[in-house]
C-alpha positions as CSV (number, residue, x, y, z in Angstrom):
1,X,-12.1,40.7,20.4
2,X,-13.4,37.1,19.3
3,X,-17.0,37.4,18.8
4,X,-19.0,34.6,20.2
5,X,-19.7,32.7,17.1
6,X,-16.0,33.2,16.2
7,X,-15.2,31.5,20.0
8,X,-17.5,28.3,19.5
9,X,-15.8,27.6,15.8
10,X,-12.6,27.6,17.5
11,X,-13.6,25.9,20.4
12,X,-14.8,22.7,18.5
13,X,-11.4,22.2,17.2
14,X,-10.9,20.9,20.5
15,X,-13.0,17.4,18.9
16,X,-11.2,15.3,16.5
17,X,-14.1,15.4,14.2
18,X,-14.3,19.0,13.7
19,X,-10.8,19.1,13.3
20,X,-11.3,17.1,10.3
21,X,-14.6,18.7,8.8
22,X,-12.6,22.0,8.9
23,X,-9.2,20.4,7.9
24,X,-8.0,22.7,10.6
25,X,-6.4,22.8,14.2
26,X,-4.8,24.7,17.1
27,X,-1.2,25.2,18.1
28,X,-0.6,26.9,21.6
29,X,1.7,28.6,23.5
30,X,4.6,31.1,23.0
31,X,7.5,28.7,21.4
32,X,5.2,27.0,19.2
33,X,3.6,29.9,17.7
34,X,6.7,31.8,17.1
35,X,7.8,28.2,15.0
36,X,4.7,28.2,13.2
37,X,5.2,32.5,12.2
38,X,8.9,31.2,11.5
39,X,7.7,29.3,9.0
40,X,9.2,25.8,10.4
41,X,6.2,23.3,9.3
42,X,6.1,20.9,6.7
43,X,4.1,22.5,3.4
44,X,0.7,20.3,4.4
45,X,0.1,23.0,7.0
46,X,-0.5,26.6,7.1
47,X,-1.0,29.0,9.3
48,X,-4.7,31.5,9.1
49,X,-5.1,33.2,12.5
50,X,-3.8,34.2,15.1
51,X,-5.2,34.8,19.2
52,X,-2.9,36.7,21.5
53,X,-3.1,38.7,24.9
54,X,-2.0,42.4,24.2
55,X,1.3,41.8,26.2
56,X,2.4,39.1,23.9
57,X,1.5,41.4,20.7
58,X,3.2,44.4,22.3
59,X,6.5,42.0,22.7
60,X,6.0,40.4,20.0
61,X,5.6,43.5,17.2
62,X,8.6,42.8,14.7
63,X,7.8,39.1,14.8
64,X,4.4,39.6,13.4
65,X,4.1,43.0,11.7
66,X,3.9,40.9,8.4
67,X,1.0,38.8,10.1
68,X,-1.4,41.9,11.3
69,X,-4.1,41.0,9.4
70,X,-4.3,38.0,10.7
71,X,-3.3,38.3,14.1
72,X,-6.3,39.1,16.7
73,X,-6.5,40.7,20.4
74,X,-8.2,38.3,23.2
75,X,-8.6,38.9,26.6
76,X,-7.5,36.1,29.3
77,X,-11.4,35.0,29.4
78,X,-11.6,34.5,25.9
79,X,-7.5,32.8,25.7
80,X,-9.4,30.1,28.9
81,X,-12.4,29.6,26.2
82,X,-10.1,29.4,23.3
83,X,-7.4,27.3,25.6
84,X,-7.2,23.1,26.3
85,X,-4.3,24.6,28.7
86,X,-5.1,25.1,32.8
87,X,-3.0,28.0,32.2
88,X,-3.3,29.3,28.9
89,X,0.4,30.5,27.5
90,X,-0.7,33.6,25.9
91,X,-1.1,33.1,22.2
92,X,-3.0,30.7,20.2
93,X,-2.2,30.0,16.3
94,X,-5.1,28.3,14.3
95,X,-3.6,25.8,11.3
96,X,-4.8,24.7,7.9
97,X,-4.0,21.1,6.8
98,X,-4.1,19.3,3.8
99,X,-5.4,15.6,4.1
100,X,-5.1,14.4,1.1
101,X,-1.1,15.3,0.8
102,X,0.8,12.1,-1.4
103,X,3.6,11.0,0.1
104,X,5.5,8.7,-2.1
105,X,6.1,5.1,-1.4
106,X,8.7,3.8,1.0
107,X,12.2,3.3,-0.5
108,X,14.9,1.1,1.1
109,X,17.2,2.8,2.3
110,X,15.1,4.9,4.5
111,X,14.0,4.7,7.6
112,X,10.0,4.5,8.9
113,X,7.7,4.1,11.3
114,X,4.6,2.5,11.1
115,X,2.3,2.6,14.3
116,X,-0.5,0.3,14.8
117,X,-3.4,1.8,17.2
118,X,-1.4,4.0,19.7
119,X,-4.1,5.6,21.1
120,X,-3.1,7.9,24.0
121,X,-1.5,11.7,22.5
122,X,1.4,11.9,25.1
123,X,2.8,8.6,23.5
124,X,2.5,9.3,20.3
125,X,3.5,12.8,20.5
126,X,6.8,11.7,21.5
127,X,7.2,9.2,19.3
128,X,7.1,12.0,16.7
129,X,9.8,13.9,18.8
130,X,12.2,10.5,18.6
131,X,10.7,10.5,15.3
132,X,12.3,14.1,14.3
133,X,15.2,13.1,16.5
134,X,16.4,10.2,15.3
135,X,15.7,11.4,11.1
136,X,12.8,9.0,10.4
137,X,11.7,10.1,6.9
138,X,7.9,9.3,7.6
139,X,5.4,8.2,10.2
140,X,2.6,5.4,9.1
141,X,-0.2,6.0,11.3
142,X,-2.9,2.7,11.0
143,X,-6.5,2.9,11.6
144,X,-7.3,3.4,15.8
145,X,-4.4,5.8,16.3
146,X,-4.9,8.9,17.7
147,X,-5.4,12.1,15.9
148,X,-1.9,13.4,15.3
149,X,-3.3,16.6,15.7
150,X,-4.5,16.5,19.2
151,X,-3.3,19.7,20.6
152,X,-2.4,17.6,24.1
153,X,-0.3,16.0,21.1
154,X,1.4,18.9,19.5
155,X,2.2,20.3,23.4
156,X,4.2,16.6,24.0
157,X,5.8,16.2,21.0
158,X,6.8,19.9,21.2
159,X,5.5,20.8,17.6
160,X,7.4,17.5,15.9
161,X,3.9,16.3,13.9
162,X,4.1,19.8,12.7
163,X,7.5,18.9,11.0
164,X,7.8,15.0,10.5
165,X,5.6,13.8,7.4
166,X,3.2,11.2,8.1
167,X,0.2,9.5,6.5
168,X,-3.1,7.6,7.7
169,X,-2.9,4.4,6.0
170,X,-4.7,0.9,6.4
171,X,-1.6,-0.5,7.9
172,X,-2.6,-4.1,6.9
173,X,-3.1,-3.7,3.4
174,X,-0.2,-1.3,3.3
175,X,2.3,-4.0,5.1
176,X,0.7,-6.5,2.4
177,X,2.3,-4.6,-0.5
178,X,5.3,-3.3,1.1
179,X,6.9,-6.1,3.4
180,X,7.9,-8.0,0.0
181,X,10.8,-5.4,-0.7
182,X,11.3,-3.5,2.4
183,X,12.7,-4.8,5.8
184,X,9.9,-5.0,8.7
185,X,10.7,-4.8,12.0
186,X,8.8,-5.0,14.9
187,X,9.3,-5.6,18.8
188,X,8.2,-9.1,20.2
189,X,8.6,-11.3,23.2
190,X,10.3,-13.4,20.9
191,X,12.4,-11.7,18.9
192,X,16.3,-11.6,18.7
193,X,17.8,-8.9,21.1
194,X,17.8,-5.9,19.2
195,X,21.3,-5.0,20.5
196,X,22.5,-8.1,19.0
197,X,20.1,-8.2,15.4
198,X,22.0,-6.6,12.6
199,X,20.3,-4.7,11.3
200,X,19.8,-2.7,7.9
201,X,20.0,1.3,7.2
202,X,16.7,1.2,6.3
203,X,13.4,-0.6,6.9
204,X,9.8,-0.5,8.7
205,X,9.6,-0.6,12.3
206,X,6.1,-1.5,13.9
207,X,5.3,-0.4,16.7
208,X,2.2,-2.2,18.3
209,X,-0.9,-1.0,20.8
210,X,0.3,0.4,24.6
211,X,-1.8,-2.7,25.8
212,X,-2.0,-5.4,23.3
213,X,1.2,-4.8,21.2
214,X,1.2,-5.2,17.6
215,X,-2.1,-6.9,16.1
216,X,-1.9,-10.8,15.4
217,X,-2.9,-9.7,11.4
218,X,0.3,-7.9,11.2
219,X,3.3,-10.7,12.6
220,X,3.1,-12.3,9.0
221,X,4.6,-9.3,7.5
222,X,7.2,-8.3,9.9
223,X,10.6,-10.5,8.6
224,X,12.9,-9.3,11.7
225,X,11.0,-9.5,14.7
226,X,13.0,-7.7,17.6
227,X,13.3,-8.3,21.5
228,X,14.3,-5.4,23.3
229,X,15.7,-7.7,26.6
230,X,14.8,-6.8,30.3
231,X,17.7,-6.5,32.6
232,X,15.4,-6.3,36.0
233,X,16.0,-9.5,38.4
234,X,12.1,-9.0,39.2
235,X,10.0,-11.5,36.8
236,X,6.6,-10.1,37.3
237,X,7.1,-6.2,37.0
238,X,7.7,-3.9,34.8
239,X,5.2,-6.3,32.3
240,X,5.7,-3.9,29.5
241,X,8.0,-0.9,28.0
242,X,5.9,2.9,27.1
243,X,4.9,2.3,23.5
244,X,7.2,5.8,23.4
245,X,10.2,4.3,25.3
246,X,10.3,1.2,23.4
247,X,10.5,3.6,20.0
248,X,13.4,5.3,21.7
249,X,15.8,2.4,21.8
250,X,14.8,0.8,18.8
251,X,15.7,4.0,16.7
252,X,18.7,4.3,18.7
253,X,20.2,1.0,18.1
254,X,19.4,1.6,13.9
255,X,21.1,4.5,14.3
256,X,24.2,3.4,16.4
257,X,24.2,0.1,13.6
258,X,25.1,2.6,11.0
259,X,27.2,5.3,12.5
């Protein structure tokens, strides 16, 4: 058993800026855990602790013989306090990260995503899941996005930001440098139909704010700008693709352009 000190350090892992004092975070539930004892994260990440019902270490014995040390009993009380879940899935991992992991600069043939302010998880955890997908080599994550490591994020993107390499970057400054060699992309009102651009095996692709799109700051760097068309007959309604959905078909169509 967790004692009560133990409980509240784990507990403030729930808050983005404890998650990045500690340079630590929480993966829950049964599938995810099992990845994360498997081993299938990228090496920025490692795995300290586990927190498990007695059921799941009974099933679970072979899996994690190798991980007893590290592997502690908690009762479903202390799984609700540990939990962000309504109904906590048994077993809790806690992660180690590196921040300060270099990831090279883009080359290009390669294809990434750069994402400017997506703020709620459930977006862009599945924007990492297209991410993994669809083979994006790495995800460029600008100032005013949401911590990739929001556990609602891990659940949604079921474990992908676990997998998919990414980096926090100043997205204009980045853009400033990198848009004189590299394809940009990015999805505008008034861009060519991106089911009639060609387009190139690899690049940038932008993706702007749920609300407001991509920032004003940013069109000077983005040298393809992209229209994904609406078909409806209604004008007024649907104003605006998911941020998430809008990802979706533009990785799509690069990858159909090159198959």
């Amino acid at each position: 058993m967790l004692s009560q000190s133990k409980l509240k350090n784990i507990r403030s892992l729930h808050i983005s800026k404890y998650r990045a004092q500690e340079n630590k975070f929480l993966v829950e539930g049964d599938k995810l855990v099992k990845e994360c004892l498997s081993g299938a994260f990228s090496n920025r990440f490692a795995l300290k602790e586990i927190y498990a019902l007695q059921d799941w270490i009974d099933d679970n014995l072979l899996i994690i013989n190798k991980f007893k040390d590290i592997c502690f009993h908690v009762d479903h009380k202390q799984l609700h306090q540990i939990s962000l879940q309504k109904n906590p899935n048994q077993v809790v991992a806690l992660m180690s990260f590196d921040p300060d992991l270099d990831i090279h600069s883009p080359e290009t043939d390669k294809l990434y995503l750069a994402l400017d302010r997506i703020q709620d998880p459930g977006n862009l955890g599945t924007i990492f899941r297209l991410a993994e997908w669809f083979g994006v080599d790495c995800i460029f994550l600008s100032e005013g996005t949401v911590d990739p490591l929001n556990p609602k994020l891990i659940q949604s993107g079921m474990g992908s930001v676990l997998r998919v390499p990414y980096e926090k970057i100043d997205l204009n400054n980045w853009l400033s440098v990198h848009s004189k060699k590299i394809p940009v992309y990015g999805a505008f009102l008034d861009g060519e139909s991106v089911y009639k651009k060609e387009l190139s095996k690899g690049g940038i692709i932008v993706i702007g704010n749920e609300s407001q799109g991509i920032n004003d700051s940013l069109r000077k760097y983005i040298n393809h700008p992209l229209l994904i068309p609406k078909f409806s007959n209604e004008q007024a309604y649907p104003e605006s693709l998911n941020a998430a959905t809008a990802t979706g078909i533009i990785l799509s169509e690069f990858k159909r352009s090159v198959i």
